[in-house]
C-alpha positions as CSV (number, residue, x, y, z in Angstrom):
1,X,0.0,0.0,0.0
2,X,3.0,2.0,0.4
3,X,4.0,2.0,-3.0
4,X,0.8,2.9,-4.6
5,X,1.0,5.7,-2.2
6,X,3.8,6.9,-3.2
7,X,3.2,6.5,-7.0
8,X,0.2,8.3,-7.0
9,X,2.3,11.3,-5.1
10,X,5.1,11.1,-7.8
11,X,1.8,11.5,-10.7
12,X,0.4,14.3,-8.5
13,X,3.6,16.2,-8.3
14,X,4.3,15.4,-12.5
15,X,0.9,16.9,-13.0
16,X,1.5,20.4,-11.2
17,X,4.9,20.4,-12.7
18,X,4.5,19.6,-16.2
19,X,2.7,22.6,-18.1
20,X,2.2,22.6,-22.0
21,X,2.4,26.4,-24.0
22,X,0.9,27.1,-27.3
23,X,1.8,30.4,-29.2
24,X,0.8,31.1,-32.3
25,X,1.8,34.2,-34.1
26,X,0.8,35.5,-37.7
27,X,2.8,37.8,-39.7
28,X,2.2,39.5,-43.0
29,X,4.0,42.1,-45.1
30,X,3.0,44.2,-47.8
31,X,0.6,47.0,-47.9
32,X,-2.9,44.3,-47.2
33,X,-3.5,41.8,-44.3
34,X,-4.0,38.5,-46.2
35,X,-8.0,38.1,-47.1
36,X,-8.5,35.8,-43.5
37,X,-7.6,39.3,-41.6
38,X,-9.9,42.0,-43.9
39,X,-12.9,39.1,-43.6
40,X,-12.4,39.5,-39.6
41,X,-11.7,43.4,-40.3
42,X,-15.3,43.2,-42.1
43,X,-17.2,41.3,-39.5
44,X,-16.3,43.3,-37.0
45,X,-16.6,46.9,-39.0
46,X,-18.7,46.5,-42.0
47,X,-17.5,48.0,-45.3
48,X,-14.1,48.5,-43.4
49,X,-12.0,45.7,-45.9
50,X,-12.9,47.7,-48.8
51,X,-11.7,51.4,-46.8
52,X,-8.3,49.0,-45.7
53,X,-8.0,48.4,-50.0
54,X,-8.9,51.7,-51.2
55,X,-6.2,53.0,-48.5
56,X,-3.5,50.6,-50.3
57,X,-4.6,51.8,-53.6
58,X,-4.2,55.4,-52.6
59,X,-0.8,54.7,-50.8
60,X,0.6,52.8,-54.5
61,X,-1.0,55.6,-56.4
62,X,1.1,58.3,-54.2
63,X,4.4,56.9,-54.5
64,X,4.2,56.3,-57.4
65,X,3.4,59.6,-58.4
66,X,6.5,60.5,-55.8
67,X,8.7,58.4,-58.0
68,X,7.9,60.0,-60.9
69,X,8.2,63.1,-60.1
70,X,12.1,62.2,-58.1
71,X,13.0,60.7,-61.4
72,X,11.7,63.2,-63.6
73,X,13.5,65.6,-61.1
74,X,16.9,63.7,-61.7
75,X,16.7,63.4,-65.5
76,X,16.3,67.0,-65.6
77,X,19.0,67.7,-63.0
78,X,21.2,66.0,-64.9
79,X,20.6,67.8,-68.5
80,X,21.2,70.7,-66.7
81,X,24.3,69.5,-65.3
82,X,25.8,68.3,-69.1
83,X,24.4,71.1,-70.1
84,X,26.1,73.8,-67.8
85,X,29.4,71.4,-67.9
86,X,29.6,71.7,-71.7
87,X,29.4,75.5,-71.3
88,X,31.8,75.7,-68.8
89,X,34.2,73.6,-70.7
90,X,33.7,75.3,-74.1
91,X,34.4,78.8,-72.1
92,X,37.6,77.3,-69.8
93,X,39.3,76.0,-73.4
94,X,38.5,79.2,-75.4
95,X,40.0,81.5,-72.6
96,X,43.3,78.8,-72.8
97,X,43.4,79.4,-76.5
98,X,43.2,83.2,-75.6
99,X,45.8,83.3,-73.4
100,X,48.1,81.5,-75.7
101,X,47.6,83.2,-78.1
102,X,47.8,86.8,-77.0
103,X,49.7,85.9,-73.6
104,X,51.8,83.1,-71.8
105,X,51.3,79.6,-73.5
106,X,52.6,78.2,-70.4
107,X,49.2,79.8,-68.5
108,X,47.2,78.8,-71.4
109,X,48.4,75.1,-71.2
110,X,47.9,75.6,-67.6
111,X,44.4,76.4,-68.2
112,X,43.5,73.9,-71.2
113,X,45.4,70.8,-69.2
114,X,43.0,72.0,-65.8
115,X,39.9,72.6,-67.5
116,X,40.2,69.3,-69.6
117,X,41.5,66.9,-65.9
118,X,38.3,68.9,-63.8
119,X,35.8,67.5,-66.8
120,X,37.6,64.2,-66.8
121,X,37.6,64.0,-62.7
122,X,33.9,65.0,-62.9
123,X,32.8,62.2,-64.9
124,X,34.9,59.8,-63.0
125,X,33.4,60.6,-59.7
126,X,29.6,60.4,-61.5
127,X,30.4,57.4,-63.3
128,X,32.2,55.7,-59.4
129,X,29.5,56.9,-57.0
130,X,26.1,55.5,-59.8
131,X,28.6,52.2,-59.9
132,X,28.1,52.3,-55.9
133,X,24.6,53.0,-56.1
134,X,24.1,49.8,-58.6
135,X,25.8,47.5,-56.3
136,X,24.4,48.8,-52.8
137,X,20.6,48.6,-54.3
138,X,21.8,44.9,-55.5
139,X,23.0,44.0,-52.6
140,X,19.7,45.0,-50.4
141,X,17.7,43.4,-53.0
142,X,19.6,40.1,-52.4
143,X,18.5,40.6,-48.4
């Protein structure tokens, strides 16, 4: 009698130890809750699914609009800096030609060689830092 005593205190004692825990977590990205979540949205607000969508729809509409106008922005910024650039060059190599001419051709070198390495440098550093720009977006699109 002993021994079923003291197994039925060792089941007791198992029992108030032993303790079972169930989590369950959902997760979702993107601008809608998967169709399960807007049906619950619904029940509980009516019409409010369709608000949740026409929110989305307004949200894709906006940036997008934002991304056109930051790219028309940059296209245009960057006429204006070829332009400007061209001007600038054209004006630096006709005052070295000047100067040689009618002054020092040392300074009008001078002027030619520095007006020519400044255009070069320019386009180096553009054509480096879009180069970085490539492989950082490729590299968070790979994340």
């Amino acid at each position: 009698m002993n021994n079923s005593l003291q197994k039925n205190n060792q089941n007791e004692h198992l029992d108030q130890n032993a303790r079972m825990t169930i989590q369950q977590a959902e997760f979702f990205s993107g601008p809608l809750p998967p169709p399960e979540i807007l049906k619950r949205f619904n029940d509980i607000v009516p019409g409010s699914a369709e608000r949740i969508i026409k929110m989305a729809e307004a949200q894709f509409e906006h940036r997008t609009d934002l991304e056109k106008k930051v790219i028309n922005s940059d296209i245009s910024r960057s006429k204006w800096g070829q332009i400007l650039g061209f001007i600038i060059a054209i004006a630096g190599l006709i005052v070295a030609a000047l100067i040689s001419i009618y002054g020092s051709q040392l300074a009008g070198g001078i002027i030619g060689v520095g007006t020519l390495a400044s255009l070069v440098g320019v386009f180096m550093y553009g054509s480096k830092t879009r180069v970085k720009e490539r492989e950082e977006k490729s590299q968070k699109n790979l994340k």
